[in-house]
N, CA, C and O atoms as a printed pandas DataFrame, in Angstrom:
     atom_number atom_name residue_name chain_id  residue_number  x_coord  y_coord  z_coord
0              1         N          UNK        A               1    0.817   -1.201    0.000
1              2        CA          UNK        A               1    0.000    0.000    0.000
2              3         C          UNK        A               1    0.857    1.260    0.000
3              4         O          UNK        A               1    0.308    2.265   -0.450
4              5         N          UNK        A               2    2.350    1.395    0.511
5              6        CA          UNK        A               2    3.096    2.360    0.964
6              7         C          UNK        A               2    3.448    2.608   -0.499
7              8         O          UNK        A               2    3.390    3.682   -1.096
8              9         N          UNK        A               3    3.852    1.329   -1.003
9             10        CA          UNK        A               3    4.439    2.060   -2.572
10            11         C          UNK        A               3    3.365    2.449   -3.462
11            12         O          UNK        A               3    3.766    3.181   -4.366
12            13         N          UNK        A               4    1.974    2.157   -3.494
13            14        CA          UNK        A               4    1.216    2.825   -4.204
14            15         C          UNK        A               4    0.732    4.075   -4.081
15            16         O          UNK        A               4   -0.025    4.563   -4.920
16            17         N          UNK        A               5    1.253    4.879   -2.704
17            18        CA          UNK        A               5    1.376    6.202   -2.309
18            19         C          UNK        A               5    2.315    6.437   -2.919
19            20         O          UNK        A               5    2.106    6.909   -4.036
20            21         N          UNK        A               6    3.654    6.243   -2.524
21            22        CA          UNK        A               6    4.683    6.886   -2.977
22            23         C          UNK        A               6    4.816    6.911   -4.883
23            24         O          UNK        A               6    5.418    7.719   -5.590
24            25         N          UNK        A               7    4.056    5.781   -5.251
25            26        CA          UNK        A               7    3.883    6.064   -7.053
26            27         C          UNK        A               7    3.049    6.914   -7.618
27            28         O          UNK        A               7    2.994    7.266   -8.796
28            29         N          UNK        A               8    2.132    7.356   -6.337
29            30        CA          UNK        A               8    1.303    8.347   -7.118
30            31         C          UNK        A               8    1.559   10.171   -6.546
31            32         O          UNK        A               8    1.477   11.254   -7.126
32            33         N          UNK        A               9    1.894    9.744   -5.130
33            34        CA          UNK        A               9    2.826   10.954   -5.146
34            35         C          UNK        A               9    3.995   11.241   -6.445
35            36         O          UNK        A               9    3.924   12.371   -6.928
36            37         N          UNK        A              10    4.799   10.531   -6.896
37            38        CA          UNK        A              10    5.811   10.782   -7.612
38            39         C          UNK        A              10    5.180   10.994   -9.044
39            40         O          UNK        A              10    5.950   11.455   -9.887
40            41         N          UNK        A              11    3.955   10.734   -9.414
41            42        CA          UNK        A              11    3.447   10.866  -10.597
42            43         C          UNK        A              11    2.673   12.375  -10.510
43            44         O          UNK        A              11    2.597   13.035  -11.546
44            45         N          UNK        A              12    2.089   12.913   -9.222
45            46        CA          UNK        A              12    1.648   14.048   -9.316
46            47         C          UNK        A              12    2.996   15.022   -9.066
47            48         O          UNK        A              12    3.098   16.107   -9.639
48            49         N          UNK        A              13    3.908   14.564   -8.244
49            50        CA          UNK        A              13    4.938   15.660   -8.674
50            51         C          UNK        A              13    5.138   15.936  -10.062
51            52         O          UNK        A              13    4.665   16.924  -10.624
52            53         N          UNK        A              14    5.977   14.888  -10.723
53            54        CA          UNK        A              14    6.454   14.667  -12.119
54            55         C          UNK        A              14    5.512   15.594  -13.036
55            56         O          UNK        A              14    6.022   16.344  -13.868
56            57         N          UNK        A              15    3.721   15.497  -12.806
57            58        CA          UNK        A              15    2.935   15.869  -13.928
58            59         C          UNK        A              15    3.540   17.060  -13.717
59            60         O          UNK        A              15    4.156   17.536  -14.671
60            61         N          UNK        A              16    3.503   17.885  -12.299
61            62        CA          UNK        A              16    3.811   19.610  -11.833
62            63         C          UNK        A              16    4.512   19.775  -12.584
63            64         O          UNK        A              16    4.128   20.146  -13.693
64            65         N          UNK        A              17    5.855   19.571  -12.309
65            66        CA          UNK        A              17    6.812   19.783  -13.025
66            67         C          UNK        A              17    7.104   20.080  -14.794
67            68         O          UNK        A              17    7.814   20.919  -15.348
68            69         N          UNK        A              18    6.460   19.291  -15.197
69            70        CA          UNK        A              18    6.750   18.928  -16.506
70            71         C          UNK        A              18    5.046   19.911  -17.418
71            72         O          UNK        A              18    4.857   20.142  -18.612
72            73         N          UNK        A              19    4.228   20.209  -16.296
73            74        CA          UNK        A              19    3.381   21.510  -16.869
74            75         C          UNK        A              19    3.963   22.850  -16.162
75            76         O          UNK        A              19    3.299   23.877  -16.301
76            77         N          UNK        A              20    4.943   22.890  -15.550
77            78        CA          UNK        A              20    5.921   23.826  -15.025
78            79         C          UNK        A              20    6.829   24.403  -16.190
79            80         O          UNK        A              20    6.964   25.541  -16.640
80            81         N          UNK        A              21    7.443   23.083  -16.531
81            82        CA          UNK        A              21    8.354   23.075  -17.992
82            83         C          UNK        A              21    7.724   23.690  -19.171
83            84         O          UNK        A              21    8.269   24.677  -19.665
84            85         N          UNK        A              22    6.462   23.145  -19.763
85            86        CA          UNK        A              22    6.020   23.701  -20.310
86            87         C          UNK        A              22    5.701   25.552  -20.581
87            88         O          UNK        A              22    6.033   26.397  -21.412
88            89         N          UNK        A              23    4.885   25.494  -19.350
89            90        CA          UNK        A              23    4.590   26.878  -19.087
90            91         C          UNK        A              23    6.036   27.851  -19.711
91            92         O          UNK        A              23    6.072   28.557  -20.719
92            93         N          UNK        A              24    6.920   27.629  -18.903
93            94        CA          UNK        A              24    7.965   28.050  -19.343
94            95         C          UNK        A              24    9.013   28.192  -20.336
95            96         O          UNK        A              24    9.988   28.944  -20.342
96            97         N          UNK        A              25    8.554   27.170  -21.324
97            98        CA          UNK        A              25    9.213   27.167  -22.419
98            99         C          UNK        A              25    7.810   27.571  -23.635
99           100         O          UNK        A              25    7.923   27.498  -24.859
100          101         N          UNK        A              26    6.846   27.893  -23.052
101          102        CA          UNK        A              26    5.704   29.168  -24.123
102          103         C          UNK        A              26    6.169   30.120  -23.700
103          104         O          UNK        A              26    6.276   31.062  -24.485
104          105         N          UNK        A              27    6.719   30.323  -22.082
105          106        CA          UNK        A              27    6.463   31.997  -22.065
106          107         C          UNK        A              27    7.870   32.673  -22.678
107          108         O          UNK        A              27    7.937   33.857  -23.007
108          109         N          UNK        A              28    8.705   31.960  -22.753
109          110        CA          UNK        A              28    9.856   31.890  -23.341
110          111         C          UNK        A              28   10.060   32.271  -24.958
111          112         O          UNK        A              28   10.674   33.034  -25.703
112          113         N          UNK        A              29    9.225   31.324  -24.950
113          114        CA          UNK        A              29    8.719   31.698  -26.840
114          115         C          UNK        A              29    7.899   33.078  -27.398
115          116         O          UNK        A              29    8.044   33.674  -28.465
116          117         N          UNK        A              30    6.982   33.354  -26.263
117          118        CA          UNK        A              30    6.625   34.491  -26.202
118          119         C          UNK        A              30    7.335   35.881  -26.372
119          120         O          UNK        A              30    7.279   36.838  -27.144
120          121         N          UNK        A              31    8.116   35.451  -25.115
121          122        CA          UNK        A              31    9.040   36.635  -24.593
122          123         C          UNK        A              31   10.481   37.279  -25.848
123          124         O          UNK        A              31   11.089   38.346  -25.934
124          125         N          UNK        A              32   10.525   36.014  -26.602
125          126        CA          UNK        A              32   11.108   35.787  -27.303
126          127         C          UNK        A              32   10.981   36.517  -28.601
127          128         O          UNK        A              32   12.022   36.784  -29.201
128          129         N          UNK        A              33    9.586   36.945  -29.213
129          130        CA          UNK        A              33    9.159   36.844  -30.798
130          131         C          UNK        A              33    9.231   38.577  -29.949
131          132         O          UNK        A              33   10.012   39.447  -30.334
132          133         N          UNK        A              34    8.349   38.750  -28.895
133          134        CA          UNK        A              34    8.522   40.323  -28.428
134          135         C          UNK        A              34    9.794   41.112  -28.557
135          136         O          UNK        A              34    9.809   42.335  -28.420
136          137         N          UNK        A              35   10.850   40.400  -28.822
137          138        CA          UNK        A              35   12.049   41.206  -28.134
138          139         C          UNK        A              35   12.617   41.096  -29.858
139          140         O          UNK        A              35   13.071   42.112  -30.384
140          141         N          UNK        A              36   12.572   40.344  -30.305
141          142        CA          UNK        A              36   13.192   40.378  -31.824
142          143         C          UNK        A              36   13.137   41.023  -32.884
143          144         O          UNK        A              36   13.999   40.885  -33.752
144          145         N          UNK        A              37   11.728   42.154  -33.057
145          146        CA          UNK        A              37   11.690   43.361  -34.180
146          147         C          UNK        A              37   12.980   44.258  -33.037
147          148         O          UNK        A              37   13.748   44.861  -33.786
148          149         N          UNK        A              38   13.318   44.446  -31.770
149          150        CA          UNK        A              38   14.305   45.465  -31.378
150          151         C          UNK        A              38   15.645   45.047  -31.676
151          152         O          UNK        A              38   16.433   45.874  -32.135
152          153         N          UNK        A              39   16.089   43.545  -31.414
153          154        CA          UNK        A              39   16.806   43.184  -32.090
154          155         C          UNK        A              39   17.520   42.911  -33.980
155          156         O          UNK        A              39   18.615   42.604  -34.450
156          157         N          UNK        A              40   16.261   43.216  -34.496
157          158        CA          UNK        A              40   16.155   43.148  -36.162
158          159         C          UNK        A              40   16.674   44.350  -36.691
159          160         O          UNK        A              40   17.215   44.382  -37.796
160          161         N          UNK        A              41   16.516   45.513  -35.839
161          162        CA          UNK        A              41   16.832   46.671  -36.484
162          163         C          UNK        A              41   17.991   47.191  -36.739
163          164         O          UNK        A              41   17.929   48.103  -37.563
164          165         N          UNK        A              42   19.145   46.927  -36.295
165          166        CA          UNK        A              42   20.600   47.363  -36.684
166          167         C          UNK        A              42   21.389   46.510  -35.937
167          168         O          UNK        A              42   21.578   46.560  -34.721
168          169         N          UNK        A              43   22.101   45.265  -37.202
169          170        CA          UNK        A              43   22.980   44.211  -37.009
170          171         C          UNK        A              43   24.664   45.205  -37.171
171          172         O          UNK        A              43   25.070   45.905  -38.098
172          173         N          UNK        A              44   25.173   44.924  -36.096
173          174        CA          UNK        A              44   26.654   45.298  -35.852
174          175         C          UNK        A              44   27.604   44.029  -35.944
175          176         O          UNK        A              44   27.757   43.170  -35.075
176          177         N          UNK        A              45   28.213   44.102  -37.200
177          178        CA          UNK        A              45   29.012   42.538  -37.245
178          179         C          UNK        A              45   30.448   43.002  -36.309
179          180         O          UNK        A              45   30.957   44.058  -35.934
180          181         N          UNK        A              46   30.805   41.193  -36.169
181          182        CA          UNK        A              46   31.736   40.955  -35.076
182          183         C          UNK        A              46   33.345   41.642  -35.887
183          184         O          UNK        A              46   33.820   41.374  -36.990
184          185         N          UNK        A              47   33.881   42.648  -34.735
185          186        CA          UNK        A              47   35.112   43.280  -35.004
186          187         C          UNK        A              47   36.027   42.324  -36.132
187          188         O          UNK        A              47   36.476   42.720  -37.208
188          189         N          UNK        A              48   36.144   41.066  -35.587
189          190        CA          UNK        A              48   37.343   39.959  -36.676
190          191         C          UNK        A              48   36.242   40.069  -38.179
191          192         O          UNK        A              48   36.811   39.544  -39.136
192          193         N          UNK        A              49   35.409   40.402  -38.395
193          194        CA          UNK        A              49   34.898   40.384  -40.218
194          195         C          UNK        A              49   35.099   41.750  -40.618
195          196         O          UNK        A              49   34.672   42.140  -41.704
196          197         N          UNK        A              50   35.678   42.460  -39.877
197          198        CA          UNK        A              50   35.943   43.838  -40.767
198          199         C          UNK        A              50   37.414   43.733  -41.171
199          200         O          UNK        A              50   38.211   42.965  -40.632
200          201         N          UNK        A              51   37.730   44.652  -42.260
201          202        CA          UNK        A              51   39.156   45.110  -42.789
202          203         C          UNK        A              51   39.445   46.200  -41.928
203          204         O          UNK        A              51   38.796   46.515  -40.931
204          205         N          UNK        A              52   40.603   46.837  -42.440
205          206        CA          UNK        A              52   41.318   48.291  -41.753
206          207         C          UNK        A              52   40.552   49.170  -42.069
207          208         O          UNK        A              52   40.815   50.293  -41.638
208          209         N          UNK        A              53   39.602   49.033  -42.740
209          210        CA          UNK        A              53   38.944   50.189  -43.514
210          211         C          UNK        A              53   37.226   50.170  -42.623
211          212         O          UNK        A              53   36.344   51.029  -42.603
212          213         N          UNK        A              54   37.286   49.118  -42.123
213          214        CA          UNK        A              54   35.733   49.120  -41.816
214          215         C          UNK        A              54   34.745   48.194  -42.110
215          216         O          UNK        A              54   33.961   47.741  -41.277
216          217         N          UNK        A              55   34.788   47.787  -43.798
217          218        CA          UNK        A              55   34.194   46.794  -44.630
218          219         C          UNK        A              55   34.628   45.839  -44.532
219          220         O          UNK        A              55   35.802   45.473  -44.484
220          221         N          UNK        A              56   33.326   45.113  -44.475
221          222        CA          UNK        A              56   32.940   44.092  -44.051
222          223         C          UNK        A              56   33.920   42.652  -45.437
223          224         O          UNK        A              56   33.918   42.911  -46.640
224          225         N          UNK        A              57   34.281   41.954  -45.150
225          226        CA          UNK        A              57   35.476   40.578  -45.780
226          227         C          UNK        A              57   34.446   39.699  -45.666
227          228         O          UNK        A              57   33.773   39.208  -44.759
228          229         N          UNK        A              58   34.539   39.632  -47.177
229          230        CA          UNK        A              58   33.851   38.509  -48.336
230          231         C          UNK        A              58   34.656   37.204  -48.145
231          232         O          UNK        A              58   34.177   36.072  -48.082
232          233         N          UNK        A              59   36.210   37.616  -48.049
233          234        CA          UNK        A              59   37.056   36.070  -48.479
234          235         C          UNK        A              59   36.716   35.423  -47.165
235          236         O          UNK        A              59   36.182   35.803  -46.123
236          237         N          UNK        A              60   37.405   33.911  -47.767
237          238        CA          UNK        A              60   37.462   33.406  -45.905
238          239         C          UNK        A              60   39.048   33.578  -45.540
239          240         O          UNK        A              60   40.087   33.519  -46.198
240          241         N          UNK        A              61   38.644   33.878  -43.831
241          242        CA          UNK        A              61   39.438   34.014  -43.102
242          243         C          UNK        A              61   40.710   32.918  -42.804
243          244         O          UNK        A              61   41.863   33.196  -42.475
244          245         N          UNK        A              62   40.224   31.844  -42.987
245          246        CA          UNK        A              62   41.371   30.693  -43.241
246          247         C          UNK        A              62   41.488   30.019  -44.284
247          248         O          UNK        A              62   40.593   29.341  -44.789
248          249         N          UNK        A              63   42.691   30.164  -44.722
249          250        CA          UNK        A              63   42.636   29.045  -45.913
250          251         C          UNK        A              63   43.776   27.976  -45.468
251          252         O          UNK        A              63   44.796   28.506  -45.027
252          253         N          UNK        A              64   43.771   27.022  -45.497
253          254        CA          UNK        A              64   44.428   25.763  -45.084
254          255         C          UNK        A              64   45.262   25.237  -46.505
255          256         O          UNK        A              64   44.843   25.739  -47.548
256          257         N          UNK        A              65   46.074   24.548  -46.589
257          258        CA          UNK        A              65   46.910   24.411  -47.601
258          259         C          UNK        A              65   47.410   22.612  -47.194
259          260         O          UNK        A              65   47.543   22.009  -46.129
260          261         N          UNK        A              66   47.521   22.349  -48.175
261          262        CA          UNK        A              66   47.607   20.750  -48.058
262          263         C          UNK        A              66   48.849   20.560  -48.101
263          264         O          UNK        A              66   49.423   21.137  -49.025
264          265         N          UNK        A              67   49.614   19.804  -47.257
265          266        CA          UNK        A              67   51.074   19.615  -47.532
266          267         C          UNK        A              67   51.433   17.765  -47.186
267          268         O          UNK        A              67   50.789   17.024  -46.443
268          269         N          UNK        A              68   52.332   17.517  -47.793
269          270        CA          UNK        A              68   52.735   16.326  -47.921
270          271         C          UNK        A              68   53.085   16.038  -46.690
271          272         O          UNK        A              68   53.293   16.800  -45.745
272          273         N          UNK        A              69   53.152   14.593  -46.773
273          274        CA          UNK        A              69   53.666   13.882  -45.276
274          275         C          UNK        A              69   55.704   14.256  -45.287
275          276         O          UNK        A              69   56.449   14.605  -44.371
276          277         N          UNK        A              70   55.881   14.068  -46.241
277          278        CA          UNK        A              70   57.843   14.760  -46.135
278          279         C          UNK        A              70   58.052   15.577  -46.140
279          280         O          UNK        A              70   59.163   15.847  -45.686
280          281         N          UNK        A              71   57.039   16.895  -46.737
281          282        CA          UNK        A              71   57.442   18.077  -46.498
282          283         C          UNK        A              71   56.906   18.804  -45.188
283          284         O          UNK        A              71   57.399   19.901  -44.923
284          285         N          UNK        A              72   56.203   18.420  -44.582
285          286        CA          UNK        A              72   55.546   18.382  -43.273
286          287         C          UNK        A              72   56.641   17.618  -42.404
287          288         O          UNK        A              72   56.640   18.043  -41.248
288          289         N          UNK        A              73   57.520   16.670  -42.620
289          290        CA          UNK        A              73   58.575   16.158  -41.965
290          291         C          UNK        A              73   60.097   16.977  -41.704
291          292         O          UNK        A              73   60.821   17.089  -40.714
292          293         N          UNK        A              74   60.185   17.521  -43.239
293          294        CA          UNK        A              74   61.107   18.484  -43.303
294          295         C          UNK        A              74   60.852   19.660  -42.933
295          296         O          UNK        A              74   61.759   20.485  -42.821
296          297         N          UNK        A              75   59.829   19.896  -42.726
297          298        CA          UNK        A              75   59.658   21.515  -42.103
298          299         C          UNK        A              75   59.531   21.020  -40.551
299          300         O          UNK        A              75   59.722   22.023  -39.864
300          301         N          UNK        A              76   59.427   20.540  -40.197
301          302        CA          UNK        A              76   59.218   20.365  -38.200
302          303         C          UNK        A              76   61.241   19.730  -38.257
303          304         O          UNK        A              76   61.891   19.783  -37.213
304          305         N          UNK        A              77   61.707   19.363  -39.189
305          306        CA          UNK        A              77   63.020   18.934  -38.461
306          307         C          UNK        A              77   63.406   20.157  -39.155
307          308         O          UNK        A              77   64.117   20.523  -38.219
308          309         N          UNK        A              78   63.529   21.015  -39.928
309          310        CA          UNK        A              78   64.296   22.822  -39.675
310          311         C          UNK        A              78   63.740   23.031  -38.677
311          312         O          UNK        A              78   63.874   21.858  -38.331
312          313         N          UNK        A              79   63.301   23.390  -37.994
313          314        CA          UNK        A              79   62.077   23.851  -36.968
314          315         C          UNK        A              79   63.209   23.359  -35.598
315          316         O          UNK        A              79   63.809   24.047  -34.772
316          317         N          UNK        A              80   63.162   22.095  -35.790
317          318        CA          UNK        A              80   63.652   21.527  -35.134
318          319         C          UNK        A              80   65.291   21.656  -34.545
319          320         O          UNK        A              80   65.664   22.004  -33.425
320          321         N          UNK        A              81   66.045   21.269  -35.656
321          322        CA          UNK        A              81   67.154   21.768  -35.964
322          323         C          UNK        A              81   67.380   23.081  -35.561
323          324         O          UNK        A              81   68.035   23.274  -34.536
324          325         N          UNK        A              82   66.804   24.299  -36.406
325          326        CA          UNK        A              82   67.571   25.474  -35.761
326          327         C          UNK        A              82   66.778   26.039  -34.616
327          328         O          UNK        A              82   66.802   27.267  -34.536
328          329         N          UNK        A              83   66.079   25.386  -33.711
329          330        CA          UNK        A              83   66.518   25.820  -32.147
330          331         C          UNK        A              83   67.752   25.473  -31.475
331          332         O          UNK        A              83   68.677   24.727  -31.798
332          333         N          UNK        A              84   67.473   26.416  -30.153
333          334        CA          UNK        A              84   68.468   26.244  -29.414
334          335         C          UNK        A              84   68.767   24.725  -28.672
335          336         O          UNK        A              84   67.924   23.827  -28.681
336          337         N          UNK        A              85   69.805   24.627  -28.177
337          338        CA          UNK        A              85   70.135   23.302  -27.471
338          339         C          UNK        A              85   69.446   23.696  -25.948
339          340         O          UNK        A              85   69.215   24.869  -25.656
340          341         N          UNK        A              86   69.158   22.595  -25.048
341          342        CA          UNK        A              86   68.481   22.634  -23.615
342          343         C          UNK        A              86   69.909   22.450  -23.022
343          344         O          UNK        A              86   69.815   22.366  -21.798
344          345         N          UNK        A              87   71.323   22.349  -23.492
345          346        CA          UNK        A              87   71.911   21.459  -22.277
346          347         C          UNK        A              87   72.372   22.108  -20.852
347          348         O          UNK        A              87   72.814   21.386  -19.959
């Protein structure tokens, strides 16, 4: 009998909760669509997409370059090579 209390206690918590959740993720949505024509009106892009000039960079910012497994070997042993010694 004790656990059929405690299963229906835990089922009327659980429902709370989870129409708790709810509630809160409408008013959220709500709160949300309200605030976005103030946000829509003047986009300020992030400092790293501008040039020296101001305008806004079309290219991309990284370009990656493919290099061989030996020349990728030979460049880390110069690298290597002309540092200093630890002794």
């Amino acid at each position: 009998m004790l656990q059929i209390l405690y299963l229906i206690a835990f089922v009327a918590i659980a429902f709370l909760a989870l129409r708790n959740l709810v509630a809160n993720v409408i008013t959220l949505g709500v709160e949300e669509r309200k605030a976005s024509p103030r946000r829509a009106r003047k986009r300020i892009p992030h400092p790293e997409l501008l040039d020296e000039d101001g305008n806004l960079t079309e290219e991309p910012l990284l370009v990656i370059r493919s290099a061989s497994l030996e020349e990728a070997r030979s460049r880390l042993e110069d690298l290597y090579s002309g540092s200093p010694d630890e002794d």
